[in-house]
Backbone atoms as SQL, in Angstrom:
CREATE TABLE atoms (id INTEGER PRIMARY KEY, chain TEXT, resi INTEGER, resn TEXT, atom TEXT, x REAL, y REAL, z REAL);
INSERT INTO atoms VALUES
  (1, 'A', 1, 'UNK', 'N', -95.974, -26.595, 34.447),
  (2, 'A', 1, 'UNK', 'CA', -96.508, -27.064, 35.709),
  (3, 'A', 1, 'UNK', 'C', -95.995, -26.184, 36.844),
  (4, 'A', 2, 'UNK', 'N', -96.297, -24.775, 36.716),
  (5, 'A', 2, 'UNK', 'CA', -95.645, -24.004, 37.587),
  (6, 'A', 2, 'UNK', 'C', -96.674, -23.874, 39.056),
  (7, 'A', 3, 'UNK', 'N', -96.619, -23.651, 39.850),
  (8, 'A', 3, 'UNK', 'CA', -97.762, -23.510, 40.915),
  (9, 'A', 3, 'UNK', 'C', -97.948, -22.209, 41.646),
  (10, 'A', 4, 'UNK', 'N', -98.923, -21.911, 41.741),
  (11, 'A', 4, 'UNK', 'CA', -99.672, -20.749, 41.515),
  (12, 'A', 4, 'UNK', 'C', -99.390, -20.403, 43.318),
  (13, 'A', 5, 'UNK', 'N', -98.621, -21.259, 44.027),
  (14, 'A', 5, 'UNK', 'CA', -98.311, -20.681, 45.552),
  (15, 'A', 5, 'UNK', 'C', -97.321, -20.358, 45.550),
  (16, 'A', 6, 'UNK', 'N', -95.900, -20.528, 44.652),
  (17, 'A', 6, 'UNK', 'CA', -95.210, -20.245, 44.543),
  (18, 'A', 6, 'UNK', 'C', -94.692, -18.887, 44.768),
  (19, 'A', 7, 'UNK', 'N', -95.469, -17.957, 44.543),
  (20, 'A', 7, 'UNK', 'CA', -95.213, -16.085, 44.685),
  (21, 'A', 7, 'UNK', 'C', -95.272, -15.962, 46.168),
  (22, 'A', 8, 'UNK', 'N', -95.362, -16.776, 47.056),
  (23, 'A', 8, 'UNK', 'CA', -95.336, -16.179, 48.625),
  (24, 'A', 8, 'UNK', 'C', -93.168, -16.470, 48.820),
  (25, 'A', 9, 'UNK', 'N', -92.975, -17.200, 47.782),
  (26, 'A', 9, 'UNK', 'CA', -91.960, -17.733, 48.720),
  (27, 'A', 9, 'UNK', 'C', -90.743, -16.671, 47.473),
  (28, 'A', 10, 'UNK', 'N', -90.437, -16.512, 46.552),
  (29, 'A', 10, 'UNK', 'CA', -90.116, -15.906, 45.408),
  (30, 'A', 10, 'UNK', 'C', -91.065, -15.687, 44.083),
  (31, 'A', 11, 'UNK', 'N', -90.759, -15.010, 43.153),
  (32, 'A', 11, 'UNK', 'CA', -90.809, -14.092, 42.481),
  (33, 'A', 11, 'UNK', 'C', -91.173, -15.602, 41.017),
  (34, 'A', 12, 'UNK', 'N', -90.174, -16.400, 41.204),
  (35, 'A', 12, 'UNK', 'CA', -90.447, -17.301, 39.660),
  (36, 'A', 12, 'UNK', 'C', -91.303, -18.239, 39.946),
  (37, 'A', 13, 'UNK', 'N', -91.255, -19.132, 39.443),
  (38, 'A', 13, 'UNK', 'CA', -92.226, -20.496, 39.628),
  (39, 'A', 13, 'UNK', 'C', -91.578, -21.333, 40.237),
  (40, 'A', 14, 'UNK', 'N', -92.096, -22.381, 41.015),
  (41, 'A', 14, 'UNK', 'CA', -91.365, -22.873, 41.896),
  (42, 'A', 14, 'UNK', 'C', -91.031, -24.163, 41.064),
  (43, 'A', 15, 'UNK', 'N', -91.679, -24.629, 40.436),
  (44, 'A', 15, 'UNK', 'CA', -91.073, -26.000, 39.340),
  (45, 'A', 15, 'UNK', 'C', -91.563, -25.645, 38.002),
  (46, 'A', 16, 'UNK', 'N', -90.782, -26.202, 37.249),
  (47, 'A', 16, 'UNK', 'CA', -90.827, -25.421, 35.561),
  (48, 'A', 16, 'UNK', 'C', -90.386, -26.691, 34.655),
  (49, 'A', 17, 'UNK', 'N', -91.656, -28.012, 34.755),
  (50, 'A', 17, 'UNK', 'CA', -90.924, -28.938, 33.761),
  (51, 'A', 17, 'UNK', 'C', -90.082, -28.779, 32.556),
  (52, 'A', 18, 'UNK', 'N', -90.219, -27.513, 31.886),
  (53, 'A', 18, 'UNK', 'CA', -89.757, -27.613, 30.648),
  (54, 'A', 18, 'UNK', 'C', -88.330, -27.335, 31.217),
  (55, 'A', 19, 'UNK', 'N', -87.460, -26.411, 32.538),
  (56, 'A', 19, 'UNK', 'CA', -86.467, -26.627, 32.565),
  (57, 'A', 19, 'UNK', 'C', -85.540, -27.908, 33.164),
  (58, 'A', 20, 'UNK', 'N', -86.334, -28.369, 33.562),
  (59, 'A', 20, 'UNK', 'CA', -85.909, -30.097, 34.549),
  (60, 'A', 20, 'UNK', 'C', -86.389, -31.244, 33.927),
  (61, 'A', 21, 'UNK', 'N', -87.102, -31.759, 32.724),
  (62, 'A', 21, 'UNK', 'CA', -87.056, -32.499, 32.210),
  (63, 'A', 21, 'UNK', 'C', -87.153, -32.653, 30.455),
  (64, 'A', 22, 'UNK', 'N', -87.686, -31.517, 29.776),
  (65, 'A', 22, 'UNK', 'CA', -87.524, -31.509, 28.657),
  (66, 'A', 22, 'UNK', 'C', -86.305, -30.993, 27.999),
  (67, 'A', 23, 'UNK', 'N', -84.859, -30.731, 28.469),
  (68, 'A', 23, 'UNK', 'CA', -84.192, -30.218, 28.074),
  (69, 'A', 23, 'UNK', 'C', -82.997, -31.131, 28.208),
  (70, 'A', 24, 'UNK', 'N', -82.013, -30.850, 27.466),
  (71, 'A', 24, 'UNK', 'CA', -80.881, -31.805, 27.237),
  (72, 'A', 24, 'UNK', 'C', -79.730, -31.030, 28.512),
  (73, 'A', 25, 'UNK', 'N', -79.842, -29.792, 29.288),
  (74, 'A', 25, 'UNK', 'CA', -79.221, -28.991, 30.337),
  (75, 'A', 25, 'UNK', 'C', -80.220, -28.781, 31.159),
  (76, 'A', 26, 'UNK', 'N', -80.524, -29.915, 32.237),
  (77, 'A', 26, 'UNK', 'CA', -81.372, -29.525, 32.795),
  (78, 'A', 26, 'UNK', 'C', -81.201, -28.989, 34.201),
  (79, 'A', 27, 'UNK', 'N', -82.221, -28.102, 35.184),
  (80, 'A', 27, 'UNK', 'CA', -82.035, -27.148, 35.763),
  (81, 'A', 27, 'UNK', 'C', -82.831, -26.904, 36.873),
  (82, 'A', 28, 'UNK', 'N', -82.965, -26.684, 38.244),
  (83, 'A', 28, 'UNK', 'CA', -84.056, -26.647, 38.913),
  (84, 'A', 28, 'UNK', 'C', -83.949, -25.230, 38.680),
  (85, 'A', 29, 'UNK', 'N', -85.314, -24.501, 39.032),
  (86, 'A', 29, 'UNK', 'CA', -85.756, -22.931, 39.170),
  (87, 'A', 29, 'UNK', 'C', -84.906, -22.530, 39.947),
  (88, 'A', 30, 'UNK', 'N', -85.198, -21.456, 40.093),
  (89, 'A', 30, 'UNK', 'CA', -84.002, -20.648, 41.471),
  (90, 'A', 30, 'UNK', 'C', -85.302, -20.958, 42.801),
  (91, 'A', 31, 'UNK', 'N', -86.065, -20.345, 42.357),
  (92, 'A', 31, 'UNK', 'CA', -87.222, -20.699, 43.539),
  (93, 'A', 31, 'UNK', 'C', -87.086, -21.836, 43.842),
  (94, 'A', 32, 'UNK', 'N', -87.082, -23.233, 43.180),
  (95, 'A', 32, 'UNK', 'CA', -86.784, -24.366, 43.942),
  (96, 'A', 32, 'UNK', 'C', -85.297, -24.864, 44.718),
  (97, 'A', 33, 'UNK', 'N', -84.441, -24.173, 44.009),
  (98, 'A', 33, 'UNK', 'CA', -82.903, -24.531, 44.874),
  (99, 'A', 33, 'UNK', 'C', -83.039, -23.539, 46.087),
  (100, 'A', 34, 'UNK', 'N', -83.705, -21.972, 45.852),
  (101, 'A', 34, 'UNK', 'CA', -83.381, -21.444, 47.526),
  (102, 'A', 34, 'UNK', 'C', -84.655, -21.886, 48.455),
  (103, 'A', 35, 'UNK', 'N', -85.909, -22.627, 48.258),
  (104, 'A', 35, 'UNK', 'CA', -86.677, -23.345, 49.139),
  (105, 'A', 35, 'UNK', 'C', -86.316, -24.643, 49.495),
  (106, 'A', 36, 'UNK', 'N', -87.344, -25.742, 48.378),
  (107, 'A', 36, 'UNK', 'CA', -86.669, -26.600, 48.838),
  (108, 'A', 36, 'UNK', 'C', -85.877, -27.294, 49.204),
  (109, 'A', 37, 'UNK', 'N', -84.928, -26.909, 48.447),
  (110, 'A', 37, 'UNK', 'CA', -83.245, -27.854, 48.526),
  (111, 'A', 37, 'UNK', 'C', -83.082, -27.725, 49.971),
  (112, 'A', 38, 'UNK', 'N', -83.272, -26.523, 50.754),
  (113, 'A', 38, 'UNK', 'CA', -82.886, -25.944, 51.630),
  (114, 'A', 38, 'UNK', 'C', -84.299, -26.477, 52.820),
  (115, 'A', 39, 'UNK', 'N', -85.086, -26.293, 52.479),
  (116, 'A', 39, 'UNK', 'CA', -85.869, -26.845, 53.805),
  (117, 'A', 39, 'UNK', 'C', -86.387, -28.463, 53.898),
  (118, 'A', 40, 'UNK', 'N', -86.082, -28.583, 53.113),
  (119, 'A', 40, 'UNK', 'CA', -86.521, -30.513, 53.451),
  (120, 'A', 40, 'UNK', 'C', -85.280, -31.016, 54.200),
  (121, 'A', 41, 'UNK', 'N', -83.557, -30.620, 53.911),
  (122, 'A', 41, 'UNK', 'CA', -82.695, -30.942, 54.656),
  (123, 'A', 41, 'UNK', 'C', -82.756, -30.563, 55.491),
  (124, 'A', 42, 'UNK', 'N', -83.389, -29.492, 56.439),
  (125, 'A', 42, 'UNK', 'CA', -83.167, -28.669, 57.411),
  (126, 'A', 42, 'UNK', 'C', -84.247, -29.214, 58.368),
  (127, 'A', 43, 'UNK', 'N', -85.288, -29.751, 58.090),
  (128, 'A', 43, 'UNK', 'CA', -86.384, -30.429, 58.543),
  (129, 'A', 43, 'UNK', 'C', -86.156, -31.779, 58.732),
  (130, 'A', 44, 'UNK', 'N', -85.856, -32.460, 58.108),
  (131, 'A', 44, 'UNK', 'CA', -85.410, -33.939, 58.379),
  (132, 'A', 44, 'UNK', 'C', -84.002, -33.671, 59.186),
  (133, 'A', 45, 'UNK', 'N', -83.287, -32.545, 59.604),
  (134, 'A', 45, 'UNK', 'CA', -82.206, -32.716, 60.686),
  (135, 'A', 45, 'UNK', 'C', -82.666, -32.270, 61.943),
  (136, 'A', 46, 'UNK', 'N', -83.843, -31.671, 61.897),
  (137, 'A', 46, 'UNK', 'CA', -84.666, -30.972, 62.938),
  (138, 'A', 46, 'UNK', 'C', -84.938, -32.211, 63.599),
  (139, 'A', 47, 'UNK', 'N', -86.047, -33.164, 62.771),
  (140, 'A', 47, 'UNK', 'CA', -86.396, -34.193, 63.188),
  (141, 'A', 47, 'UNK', 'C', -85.561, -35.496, 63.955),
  (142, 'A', 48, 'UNK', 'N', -84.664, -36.075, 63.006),
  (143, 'A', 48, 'UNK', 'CA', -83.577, -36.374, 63.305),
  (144, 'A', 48, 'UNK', 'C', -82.651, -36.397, 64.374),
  (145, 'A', 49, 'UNK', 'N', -82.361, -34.863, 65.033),
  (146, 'A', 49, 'UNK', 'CA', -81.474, -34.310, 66.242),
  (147, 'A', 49, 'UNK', 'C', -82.119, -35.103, 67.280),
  (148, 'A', 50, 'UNK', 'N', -83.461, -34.968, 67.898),
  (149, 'A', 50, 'UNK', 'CA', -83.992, -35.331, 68.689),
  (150, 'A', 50, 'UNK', 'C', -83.599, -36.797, 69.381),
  (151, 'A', 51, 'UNK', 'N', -83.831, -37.564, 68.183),
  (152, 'A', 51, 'UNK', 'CA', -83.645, -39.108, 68.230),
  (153, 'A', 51, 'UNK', 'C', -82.360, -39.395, 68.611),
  (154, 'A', 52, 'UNK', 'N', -81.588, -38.900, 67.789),
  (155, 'A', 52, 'UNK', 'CA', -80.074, -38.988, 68.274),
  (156, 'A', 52, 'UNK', 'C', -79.482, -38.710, 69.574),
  (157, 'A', 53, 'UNK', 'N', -79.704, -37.341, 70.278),
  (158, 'A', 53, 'UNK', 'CA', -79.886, -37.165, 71.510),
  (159, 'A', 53, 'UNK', 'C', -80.450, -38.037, 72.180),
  (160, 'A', 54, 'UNK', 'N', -81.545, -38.386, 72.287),
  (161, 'A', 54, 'UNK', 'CA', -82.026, -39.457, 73.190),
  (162, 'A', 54, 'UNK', 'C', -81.103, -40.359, 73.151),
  (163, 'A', 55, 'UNK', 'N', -81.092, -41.121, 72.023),
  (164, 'A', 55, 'UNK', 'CA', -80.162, -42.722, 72.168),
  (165, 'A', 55, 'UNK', 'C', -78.821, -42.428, 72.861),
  (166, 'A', 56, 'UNK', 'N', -78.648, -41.235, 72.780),
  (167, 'A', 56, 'UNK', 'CA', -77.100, -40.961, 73.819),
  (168, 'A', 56, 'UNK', 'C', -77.587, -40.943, 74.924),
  (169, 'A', 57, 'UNK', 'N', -78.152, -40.438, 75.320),
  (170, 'A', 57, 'UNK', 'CA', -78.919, -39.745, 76.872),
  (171, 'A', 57, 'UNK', 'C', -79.277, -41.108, 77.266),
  (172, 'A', 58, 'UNK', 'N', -79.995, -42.435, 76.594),
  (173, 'A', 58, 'UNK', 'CA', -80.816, -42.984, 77.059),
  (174, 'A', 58, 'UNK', 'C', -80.014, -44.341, 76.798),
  (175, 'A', 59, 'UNK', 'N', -78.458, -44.733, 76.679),
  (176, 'A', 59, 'UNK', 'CA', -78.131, -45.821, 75.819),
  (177, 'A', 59, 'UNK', 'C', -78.058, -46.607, 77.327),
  (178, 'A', 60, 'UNK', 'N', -78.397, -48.194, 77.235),
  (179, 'A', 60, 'UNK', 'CA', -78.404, -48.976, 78.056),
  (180, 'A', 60, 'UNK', 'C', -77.084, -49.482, 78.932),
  (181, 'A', 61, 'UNK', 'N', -75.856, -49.261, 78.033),
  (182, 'A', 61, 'UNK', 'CA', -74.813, -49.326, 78.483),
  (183, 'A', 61, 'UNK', 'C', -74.185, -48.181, 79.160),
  (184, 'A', 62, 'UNK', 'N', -74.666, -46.932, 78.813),
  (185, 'A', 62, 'UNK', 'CA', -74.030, -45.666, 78.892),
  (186, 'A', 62, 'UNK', 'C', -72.545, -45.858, 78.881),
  (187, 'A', 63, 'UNK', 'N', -72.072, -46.831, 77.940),
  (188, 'A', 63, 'UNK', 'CA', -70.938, -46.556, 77.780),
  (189, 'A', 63, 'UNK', 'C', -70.242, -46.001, 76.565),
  (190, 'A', 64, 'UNK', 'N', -70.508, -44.827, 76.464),
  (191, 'A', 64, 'UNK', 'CA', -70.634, -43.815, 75.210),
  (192, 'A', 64, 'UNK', 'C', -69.501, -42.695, 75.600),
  (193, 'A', 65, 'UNK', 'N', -68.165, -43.126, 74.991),
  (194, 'A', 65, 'UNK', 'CA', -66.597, -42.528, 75.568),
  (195, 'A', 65, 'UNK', 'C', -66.875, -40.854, 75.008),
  (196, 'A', 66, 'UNK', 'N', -67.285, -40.513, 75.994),
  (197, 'A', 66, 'UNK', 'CA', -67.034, -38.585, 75.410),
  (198, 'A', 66, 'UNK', 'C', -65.671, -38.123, 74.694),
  (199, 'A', 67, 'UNK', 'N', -65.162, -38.812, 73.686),
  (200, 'A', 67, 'UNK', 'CA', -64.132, -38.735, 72.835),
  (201, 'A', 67, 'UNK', 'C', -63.894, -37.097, 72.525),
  (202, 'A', 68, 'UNK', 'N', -62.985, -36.817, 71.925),
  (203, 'A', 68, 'UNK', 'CA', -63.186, -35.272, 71.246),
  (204, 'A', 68, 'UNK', 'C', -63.832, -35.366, 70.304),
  (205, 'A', 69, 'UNK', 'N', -63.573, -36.651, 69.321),
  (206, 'A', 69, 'UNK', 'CA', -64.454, -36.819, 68.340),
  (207, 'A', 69, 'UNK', 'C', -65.923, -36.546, 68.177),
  (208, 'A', 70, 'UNK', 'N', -66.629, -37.475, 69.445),
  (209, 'A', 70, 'UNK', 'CA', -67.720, -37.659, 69.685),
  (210, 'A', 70, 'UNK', 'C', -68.544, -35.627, 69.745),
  (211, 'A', 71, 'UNK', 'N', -67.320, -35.124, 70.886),
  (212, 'A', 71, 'UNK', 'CA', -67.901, -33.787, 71.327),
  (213, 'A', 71, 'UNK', 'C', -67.982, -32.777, 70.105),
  (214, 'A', 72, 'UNK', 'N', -66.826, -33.296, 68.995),
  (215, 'A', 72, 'UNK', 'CA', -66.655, -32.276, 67.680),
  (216, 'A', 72, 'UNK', 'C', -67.633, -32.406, 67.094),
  (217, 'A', 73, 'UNK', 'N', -68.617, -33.640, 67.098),
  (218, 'A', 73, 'UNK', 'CA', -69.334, -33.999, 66.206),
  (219, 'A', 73, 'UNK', 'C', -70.463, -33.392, 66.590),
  (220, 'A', 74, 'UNK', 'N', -70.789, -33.544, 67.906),
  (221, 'A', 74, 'UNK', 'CA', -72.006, -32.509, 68.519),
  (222, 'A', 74, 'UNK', 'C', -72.285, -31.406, 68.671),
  (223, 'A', 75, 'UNK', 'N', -71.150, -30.631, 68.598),
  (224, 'A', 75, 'UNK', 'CA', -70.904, -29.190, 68.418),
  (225, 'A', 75, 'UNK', 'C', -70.672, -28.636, 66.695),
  (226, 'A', 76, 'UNK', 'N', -70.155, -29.513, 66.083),
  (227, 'A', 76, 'UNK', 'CA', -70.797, -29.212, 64.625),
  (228, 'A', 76, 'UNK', 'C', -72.402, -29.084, 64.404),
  (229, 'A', 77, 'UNK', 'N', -72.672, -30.273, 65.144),
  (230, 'A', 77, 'UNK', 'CA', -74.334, -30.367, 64.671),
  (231, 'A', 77, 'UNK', 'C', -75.031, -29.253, 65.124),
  (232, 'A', 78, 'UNK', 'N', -74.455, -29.115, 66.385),
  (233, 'A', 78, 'UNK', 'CA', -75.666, -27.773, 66.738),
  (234, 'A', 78, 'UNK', 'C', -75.052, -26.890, 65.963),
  (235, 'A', 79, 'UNK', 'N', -74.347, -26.215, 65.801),
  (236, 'A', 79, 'UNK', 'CA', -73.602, -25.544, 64.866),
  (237, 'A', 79, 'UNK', 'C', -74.416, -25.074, 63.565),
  (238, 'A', 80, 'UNK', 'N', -74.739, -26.571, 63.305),
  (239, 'A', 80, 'UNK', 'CA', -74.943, -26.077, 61.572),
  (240, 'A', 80, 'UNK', 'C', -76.352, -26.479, 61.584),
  (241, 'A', 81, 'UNK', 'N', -76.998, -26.482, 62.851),
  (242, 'A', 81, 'UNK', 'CA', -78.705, -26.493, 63.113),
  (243, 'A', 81, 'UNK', 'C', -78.806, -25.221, 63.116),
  (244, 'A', 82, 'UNK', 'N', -77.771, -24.413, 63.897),
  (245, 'A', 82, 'UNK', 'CA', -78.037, -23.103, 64.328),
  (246, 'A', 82, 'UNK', 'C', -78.097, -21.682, 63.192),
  (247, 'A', 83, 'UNK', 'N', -76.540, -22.465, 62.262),
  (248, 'A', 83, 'UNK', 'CA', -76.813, -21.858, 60.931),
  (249, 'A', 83, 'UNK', 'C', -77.781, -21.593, 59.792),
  (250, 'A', 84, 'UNK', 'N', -78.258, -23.020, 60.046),
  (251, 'A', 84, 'UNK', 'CA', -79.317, -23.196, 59.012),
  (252, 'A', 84, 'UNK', 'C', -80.772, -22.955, 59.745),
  (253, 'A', 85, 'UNK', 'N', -80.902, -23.025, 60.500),
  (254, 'A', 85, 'UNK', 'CA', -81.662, -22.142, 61.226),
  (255, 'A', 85, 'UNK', 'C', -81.938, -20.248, 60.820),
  (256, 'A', 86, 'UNK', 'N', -81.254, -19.794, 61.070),
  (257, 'A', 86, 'UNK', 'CA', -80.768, -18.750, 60.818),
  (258, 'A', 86, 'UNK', 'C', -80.820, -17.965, 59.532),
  (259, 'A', 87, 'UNK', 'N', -81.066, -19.198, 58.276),
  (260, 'A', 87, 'UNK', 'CA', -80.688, -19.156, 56.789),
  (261, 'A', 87, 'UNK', 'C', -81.866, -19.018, 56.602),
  (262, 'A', 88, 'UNK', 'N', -82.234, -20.046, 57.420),
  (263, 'A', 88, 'UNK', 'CA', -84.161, -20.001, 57.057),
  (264, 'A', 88, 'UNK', 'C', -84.723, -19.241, 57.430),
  (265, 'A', 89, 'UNK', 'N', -84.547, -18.506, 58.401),
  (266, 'A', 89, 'UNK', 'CA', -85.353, -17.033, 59.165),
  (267, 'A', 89, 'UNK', 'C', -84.995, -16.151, 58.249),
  (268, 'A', 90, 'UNK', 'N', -83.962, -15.529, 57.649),
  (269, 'A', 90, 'UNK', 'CA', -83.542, -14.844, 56.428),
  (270, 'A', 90, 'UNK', 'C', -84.100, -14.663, 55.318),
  (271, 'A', 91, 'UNK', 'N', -84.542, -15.873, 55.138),
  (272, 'A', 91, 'UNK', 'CA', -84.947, -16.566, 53.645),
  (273, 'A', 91, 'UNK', 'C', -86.236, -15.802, 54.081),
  (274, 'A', 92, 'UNK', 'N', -87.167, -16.329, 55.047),
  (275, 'A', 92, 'UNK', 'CA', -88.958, -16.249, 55.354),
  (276, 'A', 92, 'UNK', 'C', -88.757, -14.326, 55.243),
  (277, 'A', 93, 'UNK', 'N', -87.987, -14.011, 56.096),
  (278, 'A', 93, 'UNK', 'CA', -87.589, -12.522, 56.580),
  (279, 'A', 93, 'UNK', 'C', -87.760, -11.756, 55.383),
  (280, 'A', 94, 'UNK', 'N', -87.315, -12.303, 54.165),
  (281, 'A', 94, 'UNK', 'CA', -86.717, -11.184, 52.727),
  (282, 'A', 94, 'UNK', 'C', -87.915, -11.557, 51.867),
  (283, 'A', 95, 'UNK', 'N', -88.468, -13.236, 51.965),
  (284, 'A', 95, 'UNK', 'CA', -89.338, -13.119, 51.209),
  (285, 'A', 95, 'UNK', 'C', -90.649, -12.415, 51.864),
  (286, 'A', 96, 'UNK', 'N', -90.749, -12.472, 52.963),
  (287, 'A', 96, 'UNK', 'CA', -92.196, -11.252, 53.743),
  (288, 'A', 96, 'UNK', 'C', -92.405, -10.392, 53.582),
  (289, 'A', 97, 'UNK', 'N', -91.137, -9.787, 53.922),
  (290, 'A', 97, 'UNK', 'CA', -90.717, -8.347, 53.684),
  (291, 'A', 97, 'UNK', 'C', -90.861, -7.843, 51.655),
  (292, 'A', 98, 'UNK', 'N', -90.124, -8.580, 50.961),
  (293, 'A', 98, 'UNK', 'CA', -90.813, -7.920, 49.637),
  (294, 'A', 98, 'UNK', 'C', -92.226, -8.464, 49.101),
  (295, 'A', 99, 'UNK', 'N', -92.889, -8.923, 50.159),
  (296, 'A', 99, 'UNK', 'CA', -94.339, -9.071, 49.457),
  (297, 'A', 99, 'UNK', 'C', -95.066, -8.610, 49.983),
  (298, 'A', 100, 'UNK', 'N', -94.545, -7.813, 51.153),
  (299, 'A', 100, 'UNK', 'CA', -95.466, -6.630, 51.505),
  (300, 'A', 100, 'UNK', 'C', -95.026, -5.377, 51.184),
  (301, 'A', 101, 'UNK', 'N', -94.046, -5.454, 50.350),
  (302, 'A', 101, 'UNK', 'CA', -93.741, -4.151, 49.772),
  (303, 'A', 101, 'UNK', 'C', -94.512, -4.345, 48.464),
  (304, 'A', 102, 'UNK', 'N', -94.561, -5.527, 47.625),
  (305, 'A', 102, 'UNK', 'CA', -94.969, -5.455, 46.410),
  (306, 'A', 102, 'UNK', 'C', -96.732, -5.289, 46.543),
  (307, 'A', 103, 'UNK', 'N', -97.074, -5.395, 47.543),
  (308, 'A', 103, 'UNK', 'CA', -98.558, -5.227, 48.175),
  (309, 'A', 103, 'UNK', 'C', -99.133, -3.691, 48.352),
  (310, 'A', 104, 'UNK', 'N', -97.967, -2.800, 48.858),
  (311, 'A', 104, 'UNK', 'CA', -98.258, -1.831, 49.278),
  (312, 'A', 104, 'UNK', 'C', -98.067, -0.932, 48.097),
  (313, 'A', 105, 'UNK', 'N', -97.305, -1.127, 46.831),
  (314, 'A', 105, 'UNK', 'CA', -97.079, -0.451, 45.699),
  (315, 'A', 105, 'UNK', 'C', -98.444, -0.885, 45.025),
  (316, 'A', 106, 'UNK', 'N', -99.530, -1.957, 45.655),
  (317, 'A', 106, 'UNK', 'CA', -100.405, -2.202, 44.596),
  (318, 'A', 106, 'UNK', 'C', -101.720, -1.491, 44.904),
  (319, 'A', 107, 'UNK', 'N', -101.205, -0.662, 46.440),
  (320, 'A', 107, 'UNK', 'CA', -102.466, 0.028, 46.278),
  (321, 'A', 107, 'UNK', 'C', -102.467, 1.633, 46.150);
């Protein structure tokens, strides 16, 4: 059950039942641990950030103690939005880049 869109993003198949469910060691593809694993978390924190921000910005009490805690925690987040951000431009960047090389060897 491999899928035939799979070659924009890497080179293998992006799901391979026989390694993830018929086997007694089972395994996601490499194509599926460096896509999805990686962009469904990165998307649901995208989404996510927003909401969170607001309810601070917007809390009825505004009594929301700017702790260090509180500030460590916000500066991680952008942090590791910014990283993973970054991971993902990489990722799109290397896979573009060799499929227009493997394009240009095909003509």
């Amino acid at each position: 059950m491999a899928g035939s869109t799979s070659n924009h993003f890497c080179n293998d198949p992006l799901w391979d039942s026989n390694l993830t469910w018929f086997t007694d060691t089972p395994k996601f593809t490499d194509c599926f641990e460096s896509t999805v694993l990686n962009y469904v978390p990165l998307g649901v924190f995208i989404l996510v950030i927003p909401v969170d921000w607001y309810h601070i910005k917007h809390s009825y009490t505004r009594n929301i103690p700017y702790s260090a805690r509180l500030i460590s925690k916000l500066v991680l987040t952008v942090l590791t939005l910014i990283c993973s951000t970054i991971n993902s431009i990489i990722i799109l960047n290397d896979s573009y880049n060799t499929e227009s090389v493997a394009s240009k060897g095909k003509n």
